[in-house]
N, CA, C and O atoms as a DFTB+ gen file, in Angstrom:
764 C
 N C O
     1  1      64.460      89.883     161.275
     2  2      64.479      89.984     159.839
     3  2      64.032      91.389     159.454
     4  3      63.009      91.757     160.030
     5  1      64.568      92.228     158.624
     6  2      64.866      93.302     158.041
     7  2      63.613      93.420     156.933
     8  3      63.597      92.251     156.550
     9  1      62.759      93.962     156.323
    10  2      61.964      94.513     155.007
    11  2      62.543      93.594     153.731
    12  3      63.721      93.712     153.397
    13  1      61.857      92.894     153.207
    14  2      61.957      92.497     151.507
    15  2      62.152      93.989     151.064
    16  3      63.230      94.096     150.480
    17  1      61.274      95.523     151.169
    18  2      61.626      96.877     150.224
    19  2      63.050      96.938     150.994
    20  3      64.051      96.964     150.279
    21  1      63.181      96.958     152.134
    22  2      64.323      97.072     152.669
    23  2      66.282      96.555     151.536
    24  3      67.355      96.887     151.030
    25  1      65.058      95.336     151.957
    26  2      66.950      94.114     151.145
    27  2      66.576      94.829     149.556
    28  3      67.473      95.467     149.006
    29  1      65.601      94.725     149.061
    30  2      65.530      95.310     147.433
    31  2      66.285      96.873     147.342
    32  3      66.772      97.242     146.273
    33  1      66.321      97.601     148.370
    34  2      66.678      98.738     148.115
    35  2      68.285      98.401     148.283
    36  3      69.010      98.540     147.298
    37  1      68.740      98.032     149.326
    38  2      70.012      97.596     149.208
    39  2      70.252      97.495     147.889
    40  3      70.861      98.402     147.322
    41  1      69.707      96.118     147.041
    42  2      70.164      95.282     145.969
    43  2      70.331      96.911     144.910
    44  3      71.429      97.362     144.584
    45  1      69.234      97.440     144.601
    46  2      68.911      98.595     143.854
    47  2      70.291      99.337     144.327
    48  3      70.994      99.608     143.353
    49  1      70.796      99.694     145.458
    50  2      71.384     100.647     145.962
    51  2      73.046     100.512     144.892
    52  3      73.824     101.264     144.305
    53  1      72.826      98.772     145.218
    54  2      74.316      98.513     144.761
    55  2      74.327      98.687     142.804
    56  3      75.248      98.766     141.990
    57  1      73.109      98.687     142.699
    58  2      73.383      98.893     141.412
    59  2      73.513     100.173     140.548
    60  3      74.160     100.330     139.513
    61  1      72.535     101.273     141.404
    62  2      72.961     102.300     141.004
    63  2      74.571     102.819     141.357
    64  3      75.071     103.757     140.737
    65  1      75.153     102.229     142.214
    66  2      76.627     102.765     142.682
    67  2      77.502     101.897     141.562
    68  3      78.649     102.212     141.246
    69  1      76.977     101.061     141.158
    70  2      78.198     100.237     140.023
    71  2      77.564     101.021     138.134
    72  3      78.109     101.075     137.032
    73  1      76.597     101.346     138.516
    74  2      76.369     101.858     137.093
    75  2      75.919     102.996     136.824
    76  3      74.769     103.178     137.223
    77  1      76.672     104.314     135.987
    78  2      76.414     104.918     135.889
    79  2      75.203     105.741     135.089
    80  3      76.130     105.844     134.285
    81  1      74.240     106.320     134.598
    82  2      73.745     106.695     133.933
    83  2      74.097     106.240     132.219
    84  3      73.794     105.434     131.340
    85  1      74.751     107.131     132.452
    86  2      75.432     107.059     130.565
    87  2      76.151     106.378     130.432
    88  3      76.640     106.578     129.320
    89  1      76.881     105.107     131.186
    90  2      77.531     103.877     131.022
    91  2      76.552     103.098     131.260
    92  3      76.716     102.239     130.394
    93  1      75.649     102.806     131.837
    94  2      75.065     101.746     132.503
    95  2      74.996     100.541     131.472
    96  3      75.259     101.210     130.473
    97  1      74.798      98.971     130.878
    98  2      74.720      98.018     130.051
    99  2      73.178      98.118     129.537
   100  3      72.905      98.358     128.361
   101  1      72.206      97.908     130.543
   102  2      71.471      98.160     130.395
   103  2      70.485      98.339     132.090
   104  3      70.797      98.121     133.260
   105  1      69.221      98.840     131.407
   106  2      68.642      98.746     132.859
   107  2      67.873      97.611     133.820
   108  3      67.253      97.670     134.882
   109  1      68.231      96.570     132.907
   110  2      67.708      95.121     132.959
   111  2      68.500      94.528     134.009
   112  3      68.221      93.574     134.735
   113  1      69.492      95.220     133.972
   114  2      70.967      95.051     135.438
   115  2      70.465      95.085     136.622
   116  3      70.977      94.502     137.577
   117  1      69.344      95.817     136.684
   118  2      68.569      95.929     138.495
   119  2      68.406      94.886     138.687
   120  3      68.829      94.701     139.828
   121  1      67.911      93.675     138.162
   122  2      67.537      92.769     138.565
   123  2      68.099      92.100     139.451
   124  3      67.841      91.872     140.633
   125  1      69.336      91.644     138.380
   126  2      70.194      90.495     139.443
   127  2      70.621      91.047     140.895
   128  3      71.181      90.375     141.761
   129  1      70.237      92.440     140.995
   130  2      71.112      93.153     141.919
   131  2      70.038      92.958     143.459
   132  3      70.364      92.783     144.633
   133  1      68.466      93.103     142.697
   134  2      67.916      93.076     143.627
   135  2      67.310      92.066     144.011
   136  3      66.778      92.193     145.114
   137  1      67.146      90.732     143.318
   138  2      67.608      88.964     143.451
   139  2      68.353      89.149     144.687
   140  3      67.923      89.174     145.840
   141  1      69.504      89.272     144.270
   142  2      70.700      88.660     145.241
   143  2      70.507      89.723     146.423
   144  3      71.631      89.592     146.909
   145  1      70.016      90.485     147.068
   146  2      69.717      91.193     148.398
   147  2      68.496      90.484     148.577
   148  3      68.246      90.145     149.734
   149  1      67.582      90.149     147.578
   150  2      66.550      89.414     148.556
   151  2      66.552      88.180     148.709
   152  3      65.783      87.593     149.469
   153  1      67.534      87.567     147.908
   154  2      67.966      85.640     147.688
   155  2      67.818      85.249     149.105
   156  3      67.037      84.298     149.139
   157  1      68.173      85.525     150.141
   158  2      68.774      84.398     150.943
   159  2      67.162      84.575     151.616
   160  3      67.088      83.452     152.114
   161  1      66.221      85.040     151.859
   162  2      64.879      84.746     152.345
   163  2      64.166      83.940     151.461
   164  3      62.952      83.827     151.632
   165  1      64.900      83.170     150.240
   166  2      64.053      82.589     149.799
   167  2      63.562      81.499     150.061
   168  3      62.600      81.014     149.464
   169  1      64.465      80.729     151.445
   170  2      64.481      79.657     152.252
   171  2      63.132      79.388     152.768
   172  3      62.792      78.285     153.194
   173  1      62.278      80.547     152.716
   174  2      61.061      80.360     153.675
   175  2      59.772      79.963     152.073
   176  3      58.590      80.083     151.753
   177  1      60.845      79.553     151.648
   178  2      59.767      78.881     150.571
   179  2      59.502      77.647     150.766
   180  3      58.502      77.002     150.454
   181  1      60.793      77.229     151.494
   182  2      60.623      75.666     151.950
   183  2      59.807      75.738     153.005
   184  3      59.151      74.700     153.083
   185  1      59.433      76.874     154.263
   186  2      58.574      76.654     155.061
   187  2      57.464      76.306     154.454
   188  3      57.035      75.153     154.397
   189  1      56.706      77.749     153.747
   190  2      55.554      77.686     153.409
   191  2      55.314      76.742     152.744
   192  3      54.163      76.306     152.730
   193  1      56.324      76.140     151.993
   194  2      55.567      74.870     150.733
   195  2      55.628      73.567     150.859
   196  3      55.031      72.651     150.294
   197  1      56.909      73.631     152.166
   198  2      56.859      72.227     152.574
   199  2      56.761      71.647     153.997
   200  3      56.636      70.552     154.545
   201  1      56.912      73.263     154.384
   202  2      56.637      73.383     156.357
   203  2      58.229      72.647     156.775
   204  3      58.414      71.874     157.716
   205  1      59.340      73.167     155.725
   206  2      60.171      72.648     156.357
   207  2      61.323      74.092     156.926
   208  3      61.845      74.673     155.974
   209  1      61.743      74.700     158.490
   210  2      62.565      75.458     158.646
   211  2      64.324      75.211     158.945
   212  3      64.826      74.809     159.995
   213  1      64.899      75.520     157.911
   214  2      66.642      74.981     158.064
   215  2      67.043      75.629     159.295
   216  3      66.595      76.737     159.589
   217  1      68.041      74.868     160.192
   218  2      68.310      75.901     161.081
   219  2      69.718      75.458     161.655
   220  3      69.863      74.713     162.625
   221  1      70.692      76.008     160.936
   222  2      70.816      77.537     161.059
   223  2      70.314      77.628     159.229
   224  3      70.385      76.850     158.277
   225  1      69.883      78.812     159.411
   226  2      69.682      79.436     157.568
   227  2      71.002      79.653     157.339
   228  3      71.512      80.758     157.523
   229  1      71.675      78.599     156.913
   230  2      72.616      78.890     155.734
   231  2      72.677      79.947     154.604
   232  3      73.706      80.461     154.166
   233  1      71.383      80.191     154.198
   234  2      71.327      81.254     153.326
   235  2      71.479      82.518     153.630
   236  3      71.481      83.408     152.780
   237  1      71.686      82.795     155.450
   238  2      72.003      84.122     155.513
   239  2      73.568      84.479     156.022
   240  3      73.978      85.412     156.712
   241  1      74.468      83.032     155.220
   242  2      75.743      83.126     155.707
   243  2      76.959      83.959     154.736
   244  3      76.343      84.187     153.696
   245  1      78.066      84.398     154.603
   246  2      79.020      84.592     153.851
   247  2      79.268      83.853     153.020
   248  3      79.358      84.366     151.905
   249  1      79.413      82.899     153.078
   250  2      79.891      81.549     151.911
   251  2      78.641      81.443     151.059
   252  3      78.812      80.880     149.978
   253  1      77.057      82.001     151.415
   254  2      75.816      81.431     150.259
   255  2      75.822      82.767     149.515
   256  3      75.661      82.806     148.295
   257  1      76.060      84.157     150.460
   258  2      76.583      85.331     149.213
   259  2      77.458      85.404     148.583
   260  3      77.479      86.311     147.751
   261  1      78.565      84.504     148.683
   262  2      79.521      84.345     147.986
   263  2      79.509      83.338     146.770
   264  3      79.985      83.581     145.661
   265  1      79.003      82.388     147.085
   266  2      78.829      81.458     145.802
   267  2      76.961      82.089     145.118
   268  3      76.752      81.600     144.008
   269  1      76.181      82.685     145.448
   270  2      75.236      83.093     144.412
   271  2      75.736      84.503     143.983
   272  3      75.314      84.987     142.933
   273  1      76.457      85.049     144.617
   274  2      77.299      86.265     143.358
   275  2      78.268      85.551     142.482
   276  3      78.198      86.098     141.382
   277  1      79.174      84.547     142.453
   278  2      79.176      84.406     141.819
   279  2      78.490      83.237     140.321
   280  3      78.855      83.011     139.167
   281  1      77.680      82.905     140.960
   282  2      76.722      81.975     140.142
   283  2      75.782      83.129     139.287
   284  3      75.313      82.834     138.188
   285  1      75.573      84.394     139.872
   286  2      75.171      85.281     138.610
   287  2      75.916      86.412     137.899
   288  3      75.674      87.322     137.107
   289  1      76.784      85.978     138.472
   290  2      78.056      86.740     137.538
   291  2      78.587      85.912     136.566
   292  3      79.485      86.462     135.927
   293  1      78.303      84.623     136.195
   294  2      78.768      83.734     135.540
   295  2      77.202      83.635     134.137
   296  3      77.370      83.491     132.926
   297  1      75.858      83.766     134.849
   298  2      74.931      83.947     134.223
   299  2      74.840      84.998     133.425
   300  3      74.170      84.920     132.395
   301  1      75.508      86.158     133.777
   302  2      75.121      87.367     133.280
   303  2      76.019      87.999     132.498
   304  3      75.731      89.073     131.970
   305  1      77.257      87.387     132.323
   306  2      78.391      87.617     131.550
   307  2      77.963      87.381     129.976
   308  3      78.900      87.575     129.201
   309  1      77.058      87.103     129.531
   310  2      77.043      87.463     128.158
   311  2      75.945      87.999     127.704
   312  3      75.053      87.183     127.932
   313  1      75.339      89.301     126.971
   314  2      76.677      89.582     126.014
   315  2      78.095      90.191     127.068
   316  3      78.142      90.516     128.254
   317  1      78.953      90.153     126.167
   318  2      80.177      90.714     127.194
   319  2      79.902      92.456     127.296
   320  3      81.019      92.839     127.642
   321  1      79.268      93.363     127.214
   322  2      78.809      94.657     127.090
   323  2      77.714      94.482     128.595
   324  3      77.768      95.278     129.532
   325  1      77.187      93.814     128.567
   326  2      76.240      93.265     129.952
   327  2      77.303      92.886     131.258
   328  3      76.651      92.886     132.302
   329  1      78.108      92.707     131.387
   330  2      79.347      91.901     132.512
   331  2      79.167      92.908     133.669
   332  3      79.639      94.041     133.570
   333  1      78.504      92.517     134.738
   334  2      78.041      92.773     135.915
   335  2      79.480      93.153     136.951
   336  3      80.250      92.195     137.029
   337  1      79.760      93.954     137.452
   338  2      81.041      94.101     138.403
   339  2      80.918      93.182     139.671
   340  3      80.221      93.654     140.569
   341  1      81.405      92.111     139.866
   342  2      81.509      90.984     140.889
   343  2      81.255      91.713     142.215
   344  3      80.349      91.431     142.999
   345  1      82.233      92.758     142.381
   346  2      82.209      93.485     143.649
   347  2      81.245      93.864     143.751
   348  3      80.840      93.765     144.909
   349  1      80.349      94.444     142.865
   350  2      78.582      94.700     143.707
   351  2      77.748      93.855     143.899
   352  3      76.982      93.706     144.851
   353  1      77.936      93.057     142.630
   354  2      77.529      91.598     143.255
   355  2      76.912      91.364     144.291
   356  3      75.768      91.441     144.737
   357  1      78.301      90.941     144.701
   358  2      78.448      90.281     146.106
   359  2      78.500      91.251     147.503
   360  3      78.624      90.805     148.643
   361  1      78.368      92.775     147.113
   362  2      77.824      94.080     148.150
   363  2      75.955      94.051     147.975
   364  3      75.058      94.246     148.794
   365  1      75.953      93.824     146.994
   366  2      73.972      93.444     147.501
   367  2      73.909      92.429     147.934
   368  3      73.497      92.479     149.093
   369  1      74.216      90.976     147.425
   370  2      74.566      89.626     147.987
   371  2      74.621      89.556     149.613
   372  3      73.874      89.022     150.432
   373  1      75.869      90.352     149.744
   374  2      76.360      90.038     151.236
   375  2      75.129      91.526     152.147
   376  3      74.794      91.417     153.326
   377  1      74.738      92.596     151.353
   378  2      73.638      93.431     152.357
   379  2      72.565      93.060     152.838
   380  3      72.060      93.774     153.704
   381  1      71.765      91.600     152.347
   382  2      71.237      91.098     153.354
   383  2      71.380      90.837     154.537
   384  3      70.751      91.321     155.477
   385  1      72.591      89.703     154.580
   386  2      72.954      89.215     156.201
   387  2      73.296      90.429     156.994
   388  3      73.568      90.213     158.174
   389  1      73.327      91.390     156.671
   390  2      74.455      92.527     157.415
   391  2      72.888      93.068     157.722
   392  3      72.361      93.154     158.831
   393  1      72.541      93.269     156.952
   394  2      71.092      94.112     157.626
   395  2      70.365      93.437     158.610
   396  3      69.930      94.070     159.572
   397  1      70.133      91.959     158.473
   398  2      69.507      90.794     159.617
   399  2      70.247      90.902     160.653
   400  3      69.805      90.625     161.768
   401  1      71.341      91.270     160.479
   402  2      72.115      91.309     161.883
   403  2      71.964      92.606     162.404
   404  3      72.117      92.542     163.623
   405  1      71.717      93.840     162.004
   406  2      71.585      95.108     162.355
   407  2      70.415      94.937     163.322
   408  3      70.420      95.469     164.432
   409  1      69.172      93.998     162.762
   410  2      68.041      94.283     163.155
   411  2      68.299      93.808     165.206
   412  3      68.000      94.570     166.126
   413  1      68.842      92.544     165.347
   414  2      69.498      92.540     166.448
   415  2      68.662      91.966     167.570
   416  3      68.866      91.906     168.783
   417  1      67.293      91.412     166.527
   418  2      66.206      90.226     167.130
   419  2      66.746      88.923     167.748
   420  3      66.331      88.272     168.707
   421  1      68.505      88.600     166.361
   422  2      68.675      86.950     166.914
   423  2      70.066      86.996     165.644
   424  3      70.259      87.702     164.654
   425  1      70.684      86.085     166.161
   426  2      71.798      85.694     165.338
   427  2      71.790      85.355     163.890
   428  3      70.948      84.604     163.396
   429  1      72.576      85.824     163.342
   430  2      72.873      85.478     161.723
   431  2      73.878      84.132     162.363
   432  3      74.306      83.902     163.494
   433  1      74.041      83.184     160.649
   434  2      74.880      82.980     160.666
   435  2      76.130      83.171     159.754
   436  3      76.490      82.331     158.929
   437  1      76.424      83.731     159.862
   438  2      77.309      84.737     159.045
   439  2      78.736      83.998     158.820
   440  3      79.340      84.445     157.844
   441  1      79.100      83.429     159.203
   442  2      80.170      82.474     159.587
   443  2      80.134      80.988     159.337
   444  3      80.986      80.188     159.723
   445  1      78.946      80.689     158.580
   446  2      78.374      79.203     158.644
   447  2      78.885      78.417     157.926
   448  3      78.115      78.366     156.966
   449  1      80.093      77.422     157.656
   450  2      79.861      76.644     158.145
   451  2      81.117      76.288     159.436
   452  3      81.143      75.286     160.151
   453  1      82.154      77.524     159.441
   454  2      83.046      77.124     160.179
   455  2      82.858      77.974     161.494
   456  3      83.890      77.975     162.165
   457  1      81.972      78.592     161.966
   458  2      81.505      79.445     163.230
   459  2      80.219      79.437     163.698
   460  3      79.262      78.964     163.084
   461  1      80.183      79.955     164.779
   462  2      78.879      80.117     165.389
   463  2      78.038      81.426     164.877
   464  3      78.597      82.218     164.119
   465  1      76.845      81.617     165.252
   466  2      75.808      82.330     164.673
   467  2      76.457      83.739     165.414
   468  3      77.041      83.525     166.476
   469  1      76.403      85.136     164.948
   470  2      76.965      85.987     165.328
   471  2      75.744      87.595     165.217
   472  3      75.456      88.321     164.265
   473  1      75.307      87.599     166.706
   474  2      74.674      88.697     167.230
   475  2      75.385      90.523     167.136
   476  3      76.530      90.941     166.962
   477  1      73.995      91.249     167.360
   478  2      74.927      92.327     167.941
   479  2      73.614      92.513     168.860
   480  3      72.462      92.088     168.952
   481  1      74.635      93.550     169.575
   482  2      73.430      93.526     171.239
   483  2      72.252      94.760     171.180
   484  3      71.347      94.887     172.005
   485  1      72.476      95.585     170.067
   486  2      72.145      96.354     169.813
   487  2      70.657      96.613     168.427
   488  3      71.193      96.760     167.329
   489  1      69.558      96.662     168.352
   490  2      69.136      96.724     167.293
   491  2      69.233      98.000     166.455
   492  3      68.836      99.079     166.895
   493  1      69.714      97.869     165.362
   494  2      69.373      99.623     164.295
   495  2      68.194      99.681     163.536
   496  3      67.566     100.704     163.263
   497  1      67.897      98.397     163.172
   498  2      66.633      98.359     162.158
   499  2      65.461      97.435     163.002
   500  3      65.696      96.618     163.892
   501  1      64.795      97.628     162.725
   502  2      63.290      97.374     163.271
   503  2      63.215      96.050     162.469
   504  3      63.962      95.805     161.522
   505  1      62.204      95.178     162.948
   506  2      62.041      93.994     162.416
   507  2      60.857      94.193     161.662
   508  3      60.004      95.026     161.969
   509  1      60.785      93.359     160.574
   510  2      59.631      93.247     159.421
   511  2      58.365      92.855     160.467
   512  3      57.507      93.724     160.630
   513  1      58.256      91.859     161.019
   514  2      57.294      91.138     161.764
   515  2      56.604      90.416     160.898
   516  3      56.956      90.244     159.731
   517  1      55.367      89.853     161.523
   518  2      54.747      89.324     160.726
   519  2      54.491      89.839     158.939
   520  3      54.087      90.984     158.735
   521  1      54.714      89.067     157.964
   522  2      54.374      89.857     156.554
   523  2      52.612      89.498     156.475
   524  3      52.196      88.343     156.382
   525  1      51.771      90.632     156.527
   526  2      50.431      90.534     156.201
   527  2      49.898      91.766     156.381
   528  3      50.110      92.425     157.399
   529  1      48.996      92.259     155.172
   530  2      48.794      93.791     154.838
   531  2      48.275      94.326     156.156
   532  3      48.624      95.445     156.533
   533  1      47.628      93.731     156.722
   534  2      46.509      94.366     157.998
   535  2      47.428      94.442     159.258
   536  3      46.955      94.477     160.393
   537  1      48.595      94.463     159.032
   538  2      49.461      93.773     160.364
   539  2      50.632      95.593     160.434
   540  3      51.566      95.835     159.668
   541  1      50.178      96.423     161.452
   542  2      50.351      97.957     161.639
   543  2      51.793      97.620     161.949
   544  3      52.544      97.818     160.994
   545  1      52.399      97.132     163.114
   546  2      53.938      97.007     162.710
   547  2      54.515      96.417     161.553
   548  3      55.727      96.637     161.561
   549  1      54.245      95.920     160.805
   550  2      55.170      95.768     159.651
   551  2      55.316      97.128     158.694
   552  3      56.375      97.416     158.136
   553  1      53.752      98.146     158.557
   554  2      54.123      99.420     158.010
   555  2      54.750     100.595     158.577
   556  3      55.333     101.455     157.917
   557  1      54.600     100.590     159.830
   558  2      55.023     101.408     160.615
   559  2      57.169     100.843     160.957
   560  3      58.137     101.597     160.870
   561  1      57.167      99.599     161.254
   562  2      58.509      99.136     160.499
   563  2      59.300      99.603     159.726
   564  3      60.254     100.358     159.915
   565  1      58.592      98.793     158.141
   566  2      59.352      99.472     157.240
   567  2      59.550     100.748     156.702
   568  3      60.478     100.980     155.926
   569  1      58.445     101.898     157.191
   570  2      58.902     103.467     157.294
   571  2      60.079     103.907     158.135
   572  3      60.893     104.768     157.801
   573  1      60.079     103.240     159.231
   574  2      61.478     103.488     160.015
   575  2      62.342     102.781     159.421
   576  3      63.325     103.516     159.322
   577  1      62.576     101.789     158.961
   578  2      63.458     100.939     158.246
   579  2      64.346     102.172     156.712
   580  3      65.437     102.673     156.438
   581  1      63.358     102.114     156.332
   582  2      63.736     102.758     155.179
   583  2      64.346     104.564     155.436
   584  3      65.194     105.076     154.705
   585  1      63.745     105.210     156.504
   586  2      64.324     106.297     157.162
   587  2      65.663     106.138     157.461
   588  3      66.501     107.000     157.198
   589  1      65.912     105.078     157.999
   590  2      67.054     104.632     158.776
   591  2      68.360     104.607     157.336
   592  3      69.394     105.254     157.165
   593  1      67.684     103.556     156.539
   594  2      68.523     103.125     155.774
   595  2      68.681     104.147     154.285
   596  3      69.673     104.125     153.555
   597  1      67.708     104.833     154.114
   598  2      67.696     105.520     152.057
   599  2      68.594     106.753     152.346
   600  3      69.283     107.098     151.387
   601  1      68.750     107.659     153.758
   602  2      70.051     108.568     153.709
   603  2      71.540     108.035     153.462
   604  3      72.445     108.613     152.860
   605  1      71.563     106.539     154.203
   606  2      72.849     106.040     154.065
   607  2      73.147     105.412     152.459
   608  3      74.286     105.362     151.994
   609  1      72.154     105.036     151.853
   610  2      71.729     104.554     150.599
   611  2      72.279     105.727     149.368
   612  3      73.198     105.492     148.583
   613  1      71.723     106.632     149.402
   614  2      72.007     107.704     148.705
   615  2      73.224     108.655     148.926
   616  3      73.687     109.436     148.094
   617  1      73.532     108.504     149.840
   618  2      75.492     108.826     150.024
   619  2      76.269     108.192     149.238
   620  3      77.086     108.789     148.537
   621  1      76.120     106.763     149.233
   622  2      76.813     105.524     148.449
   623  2      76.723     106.328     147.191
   624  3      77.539     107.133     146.742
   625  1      75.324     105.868     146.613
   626  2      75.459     106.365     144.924
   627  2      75.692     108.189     144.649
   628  3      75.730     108.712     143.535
   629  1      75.792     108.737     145.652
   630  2      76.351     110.453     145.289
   631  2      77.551     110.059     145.115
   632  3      78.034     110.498     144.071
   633  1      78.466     109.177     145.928
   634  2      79.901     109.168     146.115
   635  2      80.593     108.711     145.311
   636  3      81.675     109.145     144.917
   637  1      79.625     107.118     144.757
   638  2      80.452     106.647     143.663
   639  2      80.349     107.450     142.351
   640  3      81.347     107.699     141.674
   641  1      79.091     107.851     142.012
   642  2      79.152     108.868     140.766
   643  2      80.177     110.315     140.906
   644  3      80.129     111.218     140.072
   645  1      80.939     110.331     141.913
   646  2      81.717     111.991     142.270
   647  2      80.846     112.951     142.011
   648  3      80.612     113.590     140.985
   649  1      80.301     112.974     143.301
   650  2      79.583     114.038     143.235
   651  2      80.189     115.044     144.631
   652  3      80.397     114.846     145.829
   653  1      80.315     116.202     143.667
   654  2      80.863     117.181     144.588
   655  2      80.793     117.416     145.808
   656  3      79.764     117.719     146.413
   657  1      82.310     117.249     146.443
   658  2      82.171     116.953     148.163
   659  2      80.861     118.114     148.926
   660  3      80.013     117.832     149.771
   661  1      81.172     119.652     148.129
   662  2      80.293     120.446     148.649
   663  2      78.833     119.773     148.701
   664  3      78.199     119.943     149.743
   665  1      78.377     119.193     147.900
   666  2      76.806     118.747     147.413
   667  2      76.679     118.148     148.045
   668  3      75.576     118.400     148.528
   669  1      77.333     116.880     148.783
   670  2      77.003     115.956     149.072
   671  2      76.826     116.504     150.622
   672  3      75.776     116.328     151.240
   673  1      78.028     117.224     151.211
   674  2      77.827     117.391     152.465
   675  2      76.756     118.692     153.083
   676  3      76.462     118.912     154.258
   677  1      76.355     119.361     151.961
   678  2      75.011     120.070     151.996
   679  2      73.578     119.439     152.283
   680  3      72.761     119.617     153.186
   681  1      73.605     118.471     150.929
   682  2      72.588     117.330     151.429
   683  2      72.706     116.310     152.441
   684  3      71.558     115.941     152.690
   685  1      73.317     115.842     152.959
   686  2      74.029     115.285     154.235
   687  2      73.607     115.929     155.267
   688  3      72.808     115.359     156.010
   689  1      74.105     117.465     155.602
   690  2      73.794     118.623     156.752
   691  2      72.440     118.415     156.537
   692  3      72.183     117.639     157.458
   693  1      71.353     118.600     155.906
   694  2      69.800     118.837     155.388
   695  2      68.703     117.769     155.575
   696  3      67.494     117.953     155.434
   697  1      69.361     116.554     155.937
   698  2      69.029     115.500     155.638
   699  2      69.004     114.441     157.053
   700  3      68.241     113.516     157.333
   701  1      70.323     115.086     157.874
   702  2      70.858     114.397     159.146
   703  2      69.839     114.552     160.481
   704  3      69.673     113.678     161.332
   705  1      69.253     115.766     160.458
   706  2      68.308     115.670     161.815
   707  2      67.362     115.185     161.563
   708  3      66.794     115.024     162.643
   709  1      66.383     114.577     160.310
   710  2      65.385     113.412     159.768
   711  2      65.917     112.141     159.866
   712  3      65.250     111.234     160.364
   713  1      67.290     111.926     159.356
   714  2      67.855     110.328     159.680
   715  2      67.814     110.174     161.160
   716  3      67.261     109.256     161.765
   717  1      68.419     111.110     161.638
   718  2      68.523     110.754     163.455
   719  2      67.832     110.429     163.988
   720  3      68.012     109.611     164.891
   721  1      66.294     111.112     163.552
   722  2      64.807     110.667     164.233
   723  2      64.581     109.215     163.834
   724  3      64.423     108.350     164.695
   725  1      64.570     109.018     162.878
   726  2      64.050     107.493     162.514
   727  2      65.274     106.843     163.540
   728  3      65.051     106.392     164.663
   729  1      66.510     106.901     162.927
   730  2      67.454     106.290     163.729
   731  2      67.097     105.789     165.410
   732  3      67.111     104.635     165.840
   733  1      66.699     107.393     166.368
   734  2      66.475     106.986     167.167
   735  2      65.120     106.445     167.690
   736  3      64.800     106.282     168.867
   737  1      64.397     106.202     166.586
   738  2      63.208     105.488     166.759
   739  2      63.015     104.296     166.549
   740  3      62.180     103.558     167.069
   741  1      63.874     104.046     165.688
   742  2      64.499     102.433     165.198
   743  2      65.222     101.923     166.733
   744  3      64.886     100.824     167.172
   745  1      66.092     102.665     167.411
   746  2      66.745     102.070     168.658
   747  2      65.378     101.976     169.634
   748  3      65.208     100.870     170.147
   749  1      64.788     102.595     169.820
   750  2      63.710     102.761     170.629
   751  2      62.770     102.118     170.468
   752  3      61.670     102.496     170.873
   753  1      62.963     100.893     169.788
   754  2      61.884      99.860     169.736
   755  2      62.330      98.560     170.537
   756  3      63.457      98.073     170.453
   757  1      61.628      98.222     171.072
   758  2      61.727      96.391     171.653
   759  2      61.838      95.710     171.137
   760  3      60.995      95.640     170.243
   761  1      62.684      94.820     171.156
   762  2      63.712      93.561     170.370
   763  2      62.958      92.185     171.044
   764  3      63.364      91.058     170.761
């Protein structure tokens, strides 16, 4: 499992790429964006509150980002000046499971209900670990986590706003031998 700042930045990520500054509806729009990247961990509410664990987590499948994007795209459609773009939606929605699977601890099920749980052999992101303030891998984690992930993050929203190929690939060049380190420090951890 991947960072809660982690999946929120996703959610955030997708919203700055669907809304622009001086278009944006309002800024009340982050929300749903960063809901639905952290929705599908909300399953472990049933641990803690009822000690009950689903397994497989359905909630980290294609079909549960697909029906809660659109269950708040249906919420959020009015006023009609507020109307949320489905497609990001369901790109913060679906950047959870994709990130749980990056991490490369244990299978998503990504495919659920007509497939099996689907690995990669490889980890990119570091695992959250235990969540508890005193607990040194989870901070040391999510600094590599977020290394790994806020260069690729901030390409997205340069690109969708058109931002000048020169700019982008300046900051890109400037930026790439700091991603690499985390990157290869993120691989260089034990799974």
């Amino acid at each position: 499992m991947s960072s809660i700042a982690g999946h929120a930045a996703a959610g955030i990520t997708a919203y700055l790429c669907c809304n622009r500054w001086a278009c944006a509806p309002s800024r009340w729009a982050v929300v749903p964006f960063a809901f639905l990247a952290v929705c599908p961990d909300l399953d472990y509410l049933a641990v803690w509150l009822l000690g009950y664990a689903a397994s497989p987590r359905i909630t980290h499948s294609l079909l549960f980002a697909l029906v809660t994007s659109l269950l708040v795209h249906r919420l959020t459609r009015r006023p009609p000046s507020a109307r949320l773009p489905i497609a990001w939606l369901l790109a913060a929605s679906l950047s959870h499971p994709l990130m749980d699977l990056l991490v490369g601890a244990h299978p998503v099920p990504l495919l659920w209900p007509i497939g099996a749980p689907v690995a990669v052999p490889v980890g990119v992101l570091p695992s959250a670990g235990a969540l508890s303030a005193g607990n040194y891998y989870l901070w040391r984690n999510l600094i590599i986590e977020l290394g790994v992930l806020l260069p690729p993050f901030a390409l997205a929203v340069a690109a969708s706003r058109h931002a000048t190929p020169r700019r982008v690939l300046a900051w890109a060049v400037g930026i790439a031998p700091v991603w690499a380190a985390f990157l290869v420090g993120s691989l260089a951890l034990a799974r």
